[in-house]
C-alpha positions, 0 to 999 in steps of 0.5 A, a space after each residue: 500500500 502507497 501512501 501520499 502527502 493529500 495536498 489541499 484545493 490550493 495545492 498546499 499540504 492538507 492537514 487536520 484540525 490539529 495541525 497534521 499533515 493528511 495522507 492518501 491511499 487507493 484512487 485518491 492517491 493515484 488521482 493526486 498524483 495524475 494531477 500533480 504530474 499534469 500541473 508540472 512542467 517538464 524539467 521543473 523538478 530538479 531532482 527529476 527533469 524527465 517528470 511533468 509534461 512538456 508544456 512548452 516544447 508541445 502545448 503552449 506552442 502556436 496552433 497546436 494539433 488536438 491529436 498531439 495534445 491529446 497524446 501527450 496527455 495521455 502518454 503522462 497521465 499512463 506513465 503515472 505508477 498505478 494507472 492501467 490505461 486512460 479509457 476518456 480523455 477530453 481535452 476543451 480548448 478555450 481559446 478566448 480564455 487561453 484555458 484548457 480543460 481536461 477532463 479524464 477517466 483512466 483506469 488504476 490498481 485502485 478502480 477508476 478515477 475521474 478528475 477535471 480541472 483547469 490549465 
């Protein structure tokens, strides 16, 4: 059994009322931990420069392909320890808004997890 730090909605460490960090195990660890990595930009860790997604180099690029985007989701959210398989994926583009949803359903060790949220 993996346990995690949880991390709270601002991204900083959740504790309890008495001031102690929290932890994760099951899908809400493996949730987390997508996360995580799909809020990481490759090379942003110095401890390991291969972890996160390549943001600049294939996202925020001019006009990217939505195949591209999609597989480069995907690949990340796979490489993440735990995880089977991505089995939904949306990727929403708001390109007024320079946002991108993602939303998606893989398949874990734990059953299956769904998350979204916004780049």
């Amino acid at each position: 059994m993996s346990l995690d730090l949880k991390l709270a909605d601002d991204h900083d460490l959740a504790l309890s009322s008495a001031g102690d960090a929290r932890l994760l195990d099951g899908a809400e660890r493996i949730a987390q931990q997508i996360k995580v990595t799909l809020l990481t930009f490759l090379g942003e860790w110095f401890l390991d420069t291969d972890f996160g997604v390549p943001y600049l180099e294939q996202v925020l690029i001019k006009a990217p392909q939505r195949a591209q985007l999609e597989a480069v989701f995907r690949a990340r959210i796979a490489d993440v320890p735990g995880v089977r398989g991505v089995r939904r994926l949306d990727l929403q583009i708001e390109r007024a808004l320079r946002r991108l949803r993602v939303e998606f359903e893989a398949e874990t060790d734990e059953g299956i997890v769904t998350l979204q949220f916004v780049l």
